[in-house]
C-alpha positions as CSV (number, residue, x, y, z in Angstrom):
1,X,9.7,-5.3,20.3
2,X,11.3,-2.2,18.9
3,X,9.8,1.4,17.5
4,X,8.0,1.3,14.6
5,X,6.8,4.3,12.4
6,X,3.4,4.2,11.9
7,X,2.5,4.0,8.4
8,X,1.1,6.7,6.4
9,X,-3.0,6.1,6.3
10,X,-2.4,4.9,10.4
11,X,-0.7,8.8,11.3
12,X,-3.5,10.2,9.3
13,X,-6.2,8.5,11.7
14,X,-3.6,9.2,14.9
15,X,-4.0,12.8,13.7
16,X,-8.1,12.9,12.9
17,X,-8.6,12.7,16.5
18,X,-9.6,15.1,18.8
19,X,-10.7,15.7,22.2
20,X,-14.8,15.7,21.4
21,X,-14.6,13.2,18.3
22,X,-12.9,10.1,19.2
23,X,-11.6,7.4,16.3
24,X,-11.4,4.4,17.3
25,X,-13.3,1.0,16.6
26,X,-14.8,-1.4,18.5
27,X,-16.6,-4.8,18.6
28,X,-19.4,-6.2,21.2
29,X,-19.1,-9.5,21.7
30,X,-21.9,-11.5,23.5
31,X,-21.3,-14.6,25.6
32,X,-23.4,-17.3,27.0
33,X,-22.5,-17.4,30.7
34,X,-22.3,-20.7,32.9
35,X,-22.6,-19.0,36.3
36,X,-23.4,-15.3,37.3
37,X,-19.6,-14.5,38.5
38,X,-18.5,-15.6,34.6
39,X,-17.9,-12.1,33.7
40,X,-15.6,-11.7,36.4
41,X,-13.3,-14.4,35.6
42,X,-13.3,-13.0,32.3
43,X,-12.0,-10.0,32.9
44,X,-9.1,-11.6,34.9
45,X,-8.4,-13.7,31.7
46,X,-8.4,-10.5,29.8
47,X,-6.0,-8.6,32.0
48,X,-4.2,-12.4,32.3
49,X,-3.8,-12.7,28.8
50,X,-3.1,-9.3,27.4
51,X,0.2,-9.1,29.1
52,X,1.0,-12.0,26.8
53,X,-0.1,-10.4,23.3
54,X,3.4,-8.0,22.2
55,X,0.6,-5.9,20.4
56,X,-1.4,-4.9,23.0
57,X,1.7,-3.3,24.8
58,X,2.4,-0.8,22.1
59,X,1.9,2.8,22.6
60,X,2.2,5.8,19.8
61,X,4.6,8.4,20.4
62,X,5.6,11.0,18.2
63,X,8.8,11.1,16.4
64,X,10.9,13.8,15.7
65,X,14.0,12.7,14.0
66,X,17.2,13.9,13.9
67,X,18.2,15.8,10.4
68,X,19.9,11.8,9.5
69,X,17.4,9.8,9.6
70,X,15.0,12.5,8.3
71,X,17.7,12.4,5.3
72,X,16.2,8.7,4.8
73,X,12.8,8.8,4.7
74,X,12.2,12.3,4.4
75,X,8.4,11.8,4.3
76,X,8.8,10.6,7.9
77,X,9.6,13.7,9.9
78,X,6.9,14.6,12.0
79,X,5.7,11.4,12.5
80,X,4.9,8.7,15.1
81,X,5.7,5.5,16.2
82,X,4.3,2.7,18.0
83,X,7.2,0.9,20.6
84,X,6.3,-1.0,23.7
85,X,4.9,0.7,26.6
86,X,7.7,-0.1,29.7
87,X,5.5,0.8,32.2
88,X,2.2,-1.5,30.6
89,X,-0.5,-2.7,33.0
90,X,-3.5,-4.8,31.8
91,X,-5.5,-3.2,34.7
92,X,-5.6,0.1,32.8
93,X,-7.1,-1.2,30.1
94,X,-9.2,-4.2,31.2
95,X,-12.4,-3.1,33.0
96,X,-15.0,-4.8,34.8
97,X,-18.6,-3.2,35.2
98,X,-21.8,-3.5,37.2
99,X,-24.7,-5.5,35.3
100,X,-26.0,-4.1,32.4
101,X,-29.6,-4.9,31.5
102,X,-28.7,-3.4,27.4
103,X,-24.9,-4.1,26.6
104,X,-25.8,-2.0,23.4
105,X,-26.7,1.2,25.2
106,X,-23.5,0.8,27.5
107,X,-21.3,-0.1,24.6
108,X,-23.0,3.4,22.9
109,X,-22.0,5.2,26.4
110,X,-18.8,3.8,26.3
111,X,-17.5,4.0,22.6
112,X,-18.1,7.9,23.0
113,X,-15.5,8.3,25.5
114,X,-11.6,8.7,24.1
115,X,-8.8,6.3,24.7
116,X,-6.3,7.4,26.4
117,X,-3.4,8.4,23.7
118,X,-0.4,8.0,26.4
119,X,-0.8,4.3,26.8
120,X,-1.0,1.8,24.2
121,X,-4.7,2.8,22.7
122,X,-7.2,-0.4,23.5
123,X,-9.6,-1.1,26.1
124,X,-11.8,-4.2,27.2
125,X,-14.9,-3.9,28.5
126,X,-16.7,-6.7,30.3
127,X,-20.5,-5.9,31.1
128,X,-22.2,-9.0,33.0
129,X,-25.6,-9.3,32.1
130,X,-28.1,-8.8,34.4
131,X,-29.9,-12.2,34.1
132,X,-26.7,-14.0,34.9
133,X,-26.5,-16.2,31.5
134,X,-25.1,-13.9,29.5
135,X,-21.8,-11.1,29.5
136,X,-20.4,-8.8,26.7
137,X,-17.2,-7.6,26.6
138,X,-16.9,-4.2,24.2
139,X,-13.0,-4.4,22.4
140,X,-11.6,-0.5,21.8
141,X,-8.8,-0.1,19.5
142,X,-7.8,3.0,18.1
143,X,-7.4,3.0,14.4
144,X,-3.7,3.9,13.6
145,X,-3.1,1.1,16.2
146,X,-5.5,-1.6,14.2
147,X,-7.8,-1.7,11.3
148,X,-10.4,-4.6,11.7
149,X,-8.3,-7.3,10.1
150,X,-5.4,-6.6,12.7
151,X,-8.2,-5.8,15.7
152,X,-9.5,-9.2,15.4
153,X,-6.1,-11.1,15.3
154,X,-5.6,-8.7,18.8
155,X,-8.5,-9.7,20.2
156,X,-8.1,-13.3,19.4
157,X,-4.4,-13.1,21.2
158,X,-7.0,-12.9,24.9
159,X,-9.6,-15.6,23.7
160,X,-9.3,-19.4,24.2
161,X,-6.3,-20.7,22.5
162,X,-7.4,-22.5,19.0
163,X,-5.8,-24.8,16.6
164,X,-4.7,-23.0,14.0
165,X,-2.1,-23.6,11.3
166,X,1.4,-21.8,12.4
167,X,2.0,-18.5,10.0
168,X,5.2,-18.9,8.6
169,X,8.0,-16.6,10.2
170,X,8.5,-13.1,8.5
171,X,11.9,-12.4,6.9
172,X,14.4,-10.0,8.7
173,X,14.6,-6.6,7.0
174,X,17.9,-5.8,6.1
175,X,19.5,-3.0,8.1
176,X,19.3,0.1,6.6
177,X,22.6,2.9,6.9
178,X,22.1,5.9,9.2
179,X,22.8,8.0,6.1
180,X,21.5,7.7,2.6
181,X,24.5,6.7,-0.4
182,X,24.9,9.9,-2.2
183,X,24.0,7.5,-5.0
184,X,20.7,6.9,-4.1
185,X,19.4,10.7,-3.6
186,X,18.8,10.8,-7.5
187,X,16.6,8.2,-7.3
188,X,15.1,9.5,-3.9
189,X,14.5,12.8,-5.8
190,X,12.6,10.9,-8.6
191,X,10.6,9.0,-6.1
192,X,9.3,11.8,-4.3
193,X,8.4,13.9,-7.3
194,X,6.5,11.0,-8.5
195,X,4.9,10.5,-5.3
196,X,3.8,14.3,-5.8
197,X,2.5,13.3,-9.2
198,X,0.1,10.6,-8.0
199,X,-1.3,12.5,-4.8
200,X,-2.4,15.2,-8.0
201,X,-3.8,12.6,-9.6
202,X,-5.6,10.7,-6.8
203,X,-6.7,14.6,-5.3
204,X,-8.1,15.5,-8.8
205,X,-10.3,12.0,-8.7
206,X,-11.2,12.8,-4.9
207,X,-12.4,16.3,-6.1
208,X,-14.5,14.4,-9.0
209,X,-16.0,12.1,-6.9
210,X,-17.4,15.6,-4.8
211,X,-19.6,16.8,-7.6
212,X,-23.2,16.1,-7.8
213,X,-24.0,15.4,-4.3
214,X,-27.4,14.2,-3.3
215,X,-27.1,13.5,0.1
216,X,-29.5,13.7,3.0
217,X,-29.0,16.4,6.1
218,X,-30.2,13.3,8.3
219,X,-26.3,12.1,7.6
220,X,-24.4,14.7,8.4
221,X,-23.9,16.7,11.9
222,X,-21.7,18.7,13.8
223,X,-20.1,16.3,16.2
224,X,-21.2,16.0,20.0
225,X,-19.1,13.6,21.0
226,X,-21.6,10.9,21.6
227,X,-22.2,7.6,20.4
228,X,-25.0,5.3,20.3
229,X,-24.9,1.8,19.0
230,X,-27.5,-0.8,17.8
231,X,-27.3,-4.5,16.0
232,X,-28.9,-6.7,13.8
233,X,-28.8,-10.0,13.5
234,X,-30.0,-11.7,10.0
235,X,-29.8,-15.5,9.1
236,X,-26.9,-16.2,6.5
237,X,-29.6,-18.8,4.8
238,X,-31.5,-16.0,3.5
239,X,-29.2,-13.7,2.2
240,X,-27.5,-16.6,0.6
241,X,-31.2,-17.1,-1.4
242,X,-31.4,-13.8,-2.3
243,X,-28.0,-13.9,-4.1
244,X,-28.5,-17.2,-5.8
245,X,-32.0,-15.5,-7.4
246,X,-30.5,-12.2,-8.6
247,X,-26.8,-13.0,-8.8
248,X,-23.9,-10.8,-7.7
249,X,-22.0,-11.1,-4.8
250,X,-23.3,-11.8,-0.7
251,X,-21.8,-7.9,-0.4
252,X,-23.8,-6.5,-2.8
253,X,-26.5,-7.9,-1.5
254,X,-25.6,-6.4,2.2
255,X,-25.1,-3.1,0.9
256,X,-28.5,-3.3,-0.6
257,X,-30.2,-3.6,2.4
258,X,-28.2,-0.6,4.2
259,X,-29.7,1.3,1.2
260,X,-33.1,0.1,1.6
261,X,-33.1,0.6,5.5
262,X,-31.6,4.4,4.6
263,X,-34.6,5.0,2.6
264,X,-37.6,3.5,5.0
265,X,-35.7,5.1,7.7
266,X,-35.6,8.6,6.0
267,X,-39.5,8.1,5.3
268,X,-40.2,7.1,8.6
269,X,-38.7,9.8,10.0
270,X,-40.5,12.4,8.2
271,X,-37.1,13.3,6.0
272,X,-38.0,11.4,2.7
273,X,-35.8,9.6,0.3
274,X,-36.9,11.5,-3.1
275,X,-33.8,12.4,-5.0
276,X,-31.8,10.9,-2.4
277,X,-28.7,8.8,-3.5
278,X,-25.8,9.0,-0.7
279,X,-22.0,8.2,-1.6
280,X,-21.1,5.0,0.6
281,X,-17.6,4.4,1.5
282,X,-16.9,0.6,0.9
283,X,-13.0,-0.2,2.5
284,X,-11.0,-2.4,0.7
285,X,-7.9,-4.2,2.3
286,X,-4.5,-3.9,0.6
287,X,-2.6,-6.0,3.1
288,X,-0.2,-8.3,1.6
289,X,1.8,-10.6,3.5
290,X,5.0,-8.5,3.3
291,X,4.8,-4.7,3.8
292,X,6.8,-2.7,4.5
293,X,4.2,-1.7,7.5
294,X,3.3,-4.9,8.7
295,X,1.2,-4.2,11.4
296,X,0.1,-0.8,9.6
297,X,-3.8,-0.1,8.2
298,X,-3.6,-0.6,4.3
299,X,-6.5,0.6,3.3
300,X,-8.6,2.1,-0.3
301,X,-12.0,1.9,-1.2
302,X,-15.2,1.9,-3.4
303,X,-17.5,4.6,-3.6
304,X,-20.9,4.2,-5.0
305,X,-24.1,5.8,-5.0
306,X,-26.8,4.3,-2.5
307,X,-30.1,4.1,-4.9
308,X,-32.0,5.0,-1.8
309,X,-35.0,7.3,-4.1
310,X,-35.3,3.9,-5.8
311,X,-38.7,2.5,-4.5
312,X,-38.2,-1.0,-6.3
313,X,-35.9,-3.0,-4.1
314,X,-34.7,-5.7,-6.8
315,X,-33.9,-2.6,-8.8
316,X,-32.0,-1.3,-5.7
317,X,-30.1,-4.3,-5.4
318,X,-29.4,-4.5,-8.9
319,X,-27.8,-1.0,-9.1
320,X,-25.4,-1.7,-6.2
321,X,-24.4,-4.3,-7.8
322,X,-23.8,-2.6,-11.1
323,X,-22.2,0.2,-9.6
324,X,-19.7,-2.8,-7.6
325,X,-18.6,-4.4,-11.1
326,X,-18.1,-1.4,-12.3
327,X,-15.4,-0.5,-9.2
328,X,-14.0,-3.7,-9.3
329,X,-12.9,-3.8,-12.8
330,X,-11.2,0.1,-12.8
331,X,-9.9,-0.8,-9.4
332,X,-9.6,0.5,-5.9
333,X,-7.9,3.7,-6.9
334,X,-10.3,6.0,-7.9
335,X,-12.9,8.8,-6.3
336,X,-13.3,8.7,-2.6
337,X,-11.4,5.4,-1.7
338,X,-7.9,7.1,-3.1
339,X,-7.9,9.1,-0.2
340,X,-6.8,6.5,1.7
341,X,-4.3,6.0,-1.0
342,X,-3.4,9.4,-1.1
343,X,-2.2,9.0,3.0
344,X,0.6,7.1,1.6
345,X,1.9,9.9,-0.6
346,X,1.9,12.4,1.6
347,X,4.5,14.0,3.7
348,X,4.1,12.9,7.6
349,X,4.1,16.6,9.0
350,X,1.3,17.6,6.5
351,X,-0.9,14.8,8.2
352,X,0.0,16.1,11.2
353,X,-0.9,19.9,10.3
354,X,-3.6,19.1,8.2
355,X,-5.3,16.2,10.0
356,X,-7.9,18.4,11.3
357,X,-8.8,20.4,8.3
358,X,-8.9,16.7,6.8
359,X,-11.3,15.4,9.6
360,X,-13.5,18.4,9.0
361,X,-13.5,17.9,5.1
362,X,-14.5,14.0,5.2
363,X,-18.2,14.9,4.6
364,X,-17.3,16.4,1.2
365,X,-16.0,12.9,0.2
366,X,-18.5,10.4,1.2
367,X,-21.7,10.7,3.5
368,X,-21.7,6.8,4.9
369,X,-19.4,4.4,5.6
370,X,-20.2,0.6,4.9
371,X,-17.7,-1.4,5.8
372,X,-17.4,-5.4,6.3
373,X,-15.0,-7.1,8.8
374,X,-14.1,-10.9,8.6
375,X,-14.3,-13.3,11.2
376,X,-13.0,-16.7,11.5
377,X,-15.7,-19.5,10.8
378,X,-14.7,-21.5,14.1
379,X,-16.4,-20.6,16.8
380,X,-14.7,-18.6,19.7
381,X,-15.0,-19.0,23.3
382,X,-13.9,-17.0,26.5
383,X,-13.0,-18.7,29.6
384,X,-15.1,-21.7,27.9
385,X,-18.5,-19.6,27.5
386,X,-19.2,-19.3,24.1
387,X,-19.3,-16.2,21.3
388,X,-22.6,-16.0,20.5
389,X,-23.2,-12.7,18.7
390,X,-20.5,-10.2,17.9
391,X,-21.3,-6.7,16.5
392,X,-18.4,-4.7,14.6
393,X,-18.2,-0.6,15.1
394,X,-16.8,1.3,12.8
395,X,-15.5,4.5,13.9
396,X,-17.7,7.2,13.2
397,X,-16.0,10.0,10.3
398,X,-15.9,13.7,11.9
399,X,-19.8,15.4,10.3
400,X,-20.8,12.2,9.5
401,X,-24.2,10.5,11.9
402,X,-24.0,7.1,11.3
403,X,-21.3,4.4,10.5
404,X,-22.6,0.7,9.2
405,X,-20.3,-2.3,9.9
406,X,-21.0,-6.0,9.0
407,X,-19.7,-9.2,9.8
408,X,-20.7,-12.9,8.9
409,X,-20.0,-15.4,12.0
410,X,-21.4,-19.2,12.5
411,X,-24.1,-18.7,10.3
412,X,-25.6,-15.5,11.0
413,X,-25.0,-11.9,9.6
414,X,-24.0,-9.2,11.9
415,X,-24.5,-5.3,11.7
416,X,-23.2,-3.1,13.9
417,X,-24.5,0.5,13.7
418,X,-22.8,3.1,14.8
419,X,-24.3,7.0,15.1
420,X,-23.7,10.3,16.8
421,X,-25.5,10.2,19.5
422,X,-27.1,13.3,19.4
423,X,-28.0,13.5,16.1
424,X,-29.7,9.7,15.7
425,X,-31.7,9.4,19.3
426,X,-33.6,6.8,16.7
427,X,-31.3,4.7,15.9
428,X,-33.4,1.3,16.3
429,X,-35.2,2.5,13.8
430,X,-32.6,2.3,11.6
431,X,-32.3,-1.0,13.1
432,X,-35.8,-2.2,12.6
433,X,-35.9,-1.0,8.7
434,X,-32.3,-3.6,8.2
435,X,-34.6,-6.1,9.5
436,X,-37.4,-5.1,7.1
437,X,-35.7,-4.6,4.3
438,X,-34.3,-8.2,4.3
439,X,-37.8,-9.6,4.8
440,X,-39.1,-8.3,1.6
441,X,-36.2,-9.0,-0.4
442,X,-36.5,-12.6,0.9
443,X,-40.2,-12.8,-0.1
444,X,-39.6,-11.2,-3.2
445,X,-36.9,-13.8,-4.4
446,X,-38.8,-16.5,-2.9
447,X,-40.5,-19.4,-5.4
């Protein structure tokens, strides 16, 4: 495999890190375990495998290019790369631990620690349980190396082989001359004032979408550098019944429930919800099948306004899901979701310079993240021990407290929460209330 410049939105998250507020994702996936040593072969088919999987031996470097190839893409300079690591070892990345008797709590311990940003930026964690039955293993990838769609087709590269249909071979791109045809720069002049045209527009809808906050303090921190994790389980079944009663979507009806658990979490915790109504962040994929940045994150959004003051919850659910038409039909280009469309306007170096004040300025855009990440419907297997449960983590915006991801796998619906760990020591809470909130919306829609 050769270099390949990261794409736009992917430098942007390689330059939101720092050293005490990490960005990468994760996902904890429990097995059932045939014999207590299970986690241990594991790990060796981790380390086995990955040396197998091209993608798990890229690294990010940065680029600096000389004044020709800056000529090309002169939105490039400054940036970084991802080419294979020649000096890759599985063992630095694949690690086996002692028994844990809460794979949530170690996942929290470990998810706050950085990945290492000289070597291609993944880890494995395998954690045997302590009963013997059971093992986790805790996937880290940083974000400018994979969003969740291109996380899972990593992680599935080190899991039992499947039948799946072949995907059809990707076209060569056609070389490209070391310097540009002095025919082309009136057009490359065009482009990039036109490229300066939408990041106004898209910065002036960003701006908008700032105005009349009504957040809650409990959301919002200074950074400590600590994570904590937690997950819920819910049955497909019921929030398949729920939608059939009151219409809309399976995703409206998730996000409903992360704003009723806000608001009888907030309560609980002596905060309140009155005059509460947070901006969510709700991703939405642009990957097509032939980008220019294949491997790259491709990324806007929705943003709505979490009726968490609303006490009614059929009223709460029936605003998100309002609030989601409306989204869908203007499109995924407006208010707080542009600014991942705004990454791809924007010169590399001025991520690089600016990805800090960025970082530091995410809380003015949105206040929680709500994010959903597909898995395939068959059911995976490690070694031959079975995928049970699996829990996506988001990674966790810098001054925000808490990060909500879902997932739907063999019939059940996954959240994974993740928070600062510092600012929510309650984060079961937060837990409990998901679990809640689905119950009464169940009996409510029930017969």
């Amino acid at each position: 495999m050769t270099a390949d410049l990261l794409a736009p939105l992917d430098l942007a998250f390689w330059n939101l890190e720092s050293a005490d507020h990490p960005m990468h994702l994760g996902a904890l996936g429990i097995f059932t375990a045939h014999s207590p040593t299970a986690g241990a072969h594991a790990a060796d088919l981790l380390a086995a495998r990955a040396a197998g999987v091209p993608g798990l031996r890229m690294r990010i470097r940065d680029v600096w290019q000389p004044l020709p190839v800056a000529l090309r893409s002169p939105f490039s300079f400054g940036g970084a790369a991802r080419e294979p690591d020649p000096d890759f070892d599985p063992l630095h990345h694949v690690r086996l631990h002692r028994p844990a008797t809460d794979f949530h709590a170690a996942a929290g311990r470990l998810m706050g620690r950085p990945l290492e940003r000289s070597r291609p930026p993944w880890e494995a964690h395998v954690l045997p349980g302590a009963d013997g039955d059971c093992f986790a293993v805790l996937f880290k990838f940083h974000h400018a190396l994979a969003d969740g769609l291109r996380a899972l087709t990593l992680a599935a590269g080190v899991m039992d082989p499947m039948d799946m249909p072949a995907s059809r071979p990707r076209p060569a791109a056609p070389p490209r001359p070391l310097l540009p045809d002095v025919r082309d720069l009136p057009g490359m002049v065009r482009g990039a004032l036109s490229d300066v045209g939408r990041a106004l527009d898209i910065g002036s809808a960003v701006a908008r979408s700032s105005l009349d906050v009504r957040s809650a303090p409990a959301l919002g921190c200074e950074p400590s550098g600590t994570r904590r994790t937690a997950g819920v389980v819910l049955d497909l079944d019921d929030v398949h019944r729920i939608r059939k009663t009151v219409g809309g979507t399976v995703n409206d009806v998730l996000i409903a429930v992360v704003a009723g658990a806000l608001r009888r979490w907030l309560d609980e915790r002596g905060d309140g919800s009155e005059g509460v109504a947070p901006r969510a962040l709700i991703p939405v994929s642009r990957r097509r099948p032939r980008t220019a940045h294949p491997q790259g994150n491709r990324l806007s959004g929705y943003l709505i306004r979490l009726p968490v003051d609303d006490p009614d919850p059929l009223a709460r659910l029936a605003s998100v899901r309002e609030a989601m038409d409306r989204n869908k039909d203007a499109g995924p280009h407006r208010g707080a979701g542009a600014v991942a469309l705004l990454a791809d306007h924007v010169p590399a170096l001025v991520h690089r310079l600016g990805g800090p004040v960025v970082g530091q300025a995410a809380r003015l855009w949105f206040d929680l993240l709500v994010t959903s990440v597909p898995l395939p419907s068959l059911g995976l297997k490690l070694g031959g021990h079975p995928l049970t449960a699996v829990f996506p983590l988001a990674p966790l915006a810098p001054g925000h407290s808490l990060a909500v991801a879902v997932s739907t796998y063999r019939g059940g619906v996954h959240y994974g929460l993740v928070a600062d760990g510092e600012a929510v020591p309650d984060l079961d809470l937060f837990a409990a209330a998901v679990l809640r909130e689905v119950a009464e919306l169940t009996e409510v829609c029930r017969p």
